[in-house]
N, C-alpha and C positions, 0 to 999 in steps of 0.2 A: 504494500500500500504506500502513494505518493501522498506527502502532504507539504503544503507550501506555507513559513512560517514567515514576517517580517515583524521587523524590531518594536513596532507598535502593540505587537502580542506578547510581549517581555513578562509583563505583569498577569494576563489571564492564561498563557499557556506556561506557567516558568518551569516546569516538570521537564517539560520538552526541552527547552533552551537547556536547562542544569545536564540533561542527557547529553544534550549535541557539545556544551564549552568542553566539559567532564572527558566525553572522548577526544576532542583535538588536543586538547594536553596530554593522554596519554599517548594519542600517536607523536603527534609533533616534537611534543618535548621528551618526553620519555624515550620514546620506541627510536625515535627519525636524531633526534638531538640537535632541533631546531632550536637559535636563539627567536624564544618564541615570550611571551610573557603572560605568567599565569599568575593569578590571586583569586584566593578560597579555592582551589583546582578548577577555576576555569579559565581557558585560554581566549582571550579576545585582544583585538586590537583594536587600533583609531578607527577602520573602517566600520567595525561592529557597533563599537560606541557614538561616531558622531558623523556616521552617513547612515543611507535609506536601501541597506544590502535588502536582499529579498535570499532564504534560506530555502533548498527542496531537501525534505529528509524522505527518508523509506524507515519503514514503521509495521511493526509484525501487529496481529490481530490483539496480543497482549496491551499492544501500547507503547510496548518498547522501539526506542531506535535501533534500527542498523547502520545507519547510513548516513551522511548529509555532507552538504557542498554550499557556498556562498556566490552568492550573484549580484555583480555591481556594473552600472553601465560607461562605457568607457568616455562619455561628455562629462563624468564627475573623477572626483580623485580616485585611483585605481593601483594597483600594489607595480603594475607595468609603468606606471608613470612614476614614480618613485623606488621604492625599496626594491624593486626588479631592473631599474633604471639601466645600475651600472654594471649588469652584468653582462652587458651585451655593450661590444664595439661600436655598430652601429645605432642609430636613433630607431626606435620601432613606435611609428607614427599612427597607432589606432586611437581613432576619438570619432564616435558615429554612431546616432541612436540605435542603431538597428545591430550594431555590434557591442554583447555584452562579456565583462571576465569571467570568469570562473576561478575560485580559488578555493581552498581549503575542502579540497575533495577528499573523504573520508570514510573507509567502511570504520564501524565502532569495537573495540574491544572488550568496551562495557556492556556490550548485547549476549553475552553468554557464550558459550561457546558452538562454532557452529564449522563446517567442515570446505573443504577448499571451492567444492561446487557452489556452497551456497557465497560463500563471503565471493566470490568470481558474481555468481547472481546478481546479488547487493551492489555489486560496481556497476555491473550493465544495466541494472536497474536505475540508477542515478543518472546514468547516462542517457539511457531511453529515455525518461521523464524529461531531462533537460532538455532532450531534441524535442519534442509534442512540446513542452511550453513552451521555447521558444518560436517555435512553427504558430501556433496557436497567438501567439502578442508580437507576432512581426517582427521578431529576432531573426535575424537574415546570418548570422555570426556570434561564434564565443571563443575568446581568446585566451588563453593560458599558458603558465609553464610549466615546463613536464621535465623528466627526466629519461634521458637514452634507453633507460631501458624498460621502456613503459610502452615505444613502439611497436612489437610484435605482442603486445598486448590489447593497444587499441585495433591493430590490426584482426585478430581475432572477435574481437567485441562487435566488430563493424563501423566504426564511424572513427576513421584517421585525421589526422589533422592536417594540413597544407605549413611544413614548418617558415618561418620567416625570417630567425635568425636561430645562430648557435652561440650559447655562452662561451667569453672567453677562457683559457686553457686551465687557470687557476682558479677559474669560481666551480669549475666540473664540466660533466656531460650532458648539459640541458637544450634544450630548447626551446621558443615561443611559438606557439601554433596556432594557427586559425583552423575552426571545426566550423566546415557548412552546413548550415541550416534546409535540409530539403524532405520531402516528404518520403521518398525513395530512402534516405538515411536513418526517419525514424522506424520506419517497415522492417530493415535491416535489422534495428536493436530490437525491436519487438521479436521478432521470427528468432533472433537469437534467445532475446533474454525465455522466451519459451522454451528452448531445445534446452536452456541450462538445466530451468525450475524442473523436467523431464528426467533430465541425469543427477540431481541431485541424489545421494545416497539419504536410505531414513536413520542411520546411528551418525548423527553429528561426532565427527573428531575435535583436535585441535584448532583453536580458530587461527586465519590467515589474514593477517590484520595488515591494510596500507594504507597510504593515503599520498597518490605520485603528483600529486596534478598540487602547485602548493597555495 
């Protein structure tokens, strides 16, 4: 299940939000070893706090999160126009209604444990949702940085990204990409994220927790 939270629901949904900060500090800072900044274990930053992000989680029938991601539009302050700035050589010049970021993509680790198919699920499930919304409110593009070795990942999932630049030698193996927005792409995640929910095993293992897209 898709649900779409923004910062104006802080106070009537806060179970939800304590779930979503809760996990990006365990991934980010914990797991990944991001200079990331947490207080009472939740991880937020300026944009959470003093822009108009719009949140897609995935949410099992319990209530619980699995999942969630952050969505900012690139006409406002953006983690690419800043604190992603300098790691790329050249300028990477997105500012366009209909092109939105993506950051802090996140399966949860606070969701219990759950087995490689499903946490693979939970990703392409994020991903799916985020094509249909975007399609659906005239999102033509979502920009993000990713990491080298998340490639023949998205490649799998179905929806790749058009890269535009590559970080320089000493910040890593990253890249900025642009994901198109088309009806044909969310068909793609659909038809997959089916065949996954299909192959899922029923005795959950260890859970396989990421979060590439930052």
């Amino acid at each position: 299940m898709l649900r779409i939270l923004t910062r104006d629901m802080l106070e009537t949904d806060r179970h939800a939000f304590d779930e979503m900060f809760r996990a990006r500090a365990a991934v980010f800072r914990d797991r990944l070893g991001w200079q990331v900044d947490v207080k009472d274990q939740w991880e937020r930053d300026r944009y959470d706090e003093a822009e108009d992000p719009v949140y897609l989680v995935t949410q099992r029938p319990s209530g619980t999160l699995t999942g969630s991601l952050r969505l900012l539009p690139t006409t406002g302050a953006t983690m690419l126009k800043s604190e992603f700035r300098h790691f790329f050589d050249q300028p990477i010049d997105v500012d366009s209604p209909t092109t939105w970021e993506c950051t802090r993509f996140c399966v949860h680790p606070l969701a219990g444990h759950i087995d490689q198919y499903s946490s693979r699920a939970v990703a392409t499930e994020l991903l799916s949702g985020l094509c249909d919304l975007a399609l659906d409110t005239g999102i033509e593009s979502i920009v993000a940085v990713y990491d080298v070795a998340m490639i023949g990942v998205y490649r799998r999932i179905g929806w790749r990204p058009t890269p535009l630049a590559r970080s320089r030698p000493e910040i890593g193996n990253l890249y900025v990409g642009l994901w198109d927005v088309t009806a044909d792409n969310c068909r793609t995640l659909r038809v997959n994220l089916s065949r996954l929910l299909e192959q899922a095993p029923s005795n959950p293992a260890k859970a396989l927790v990421d979060g590439r897209m930052r």
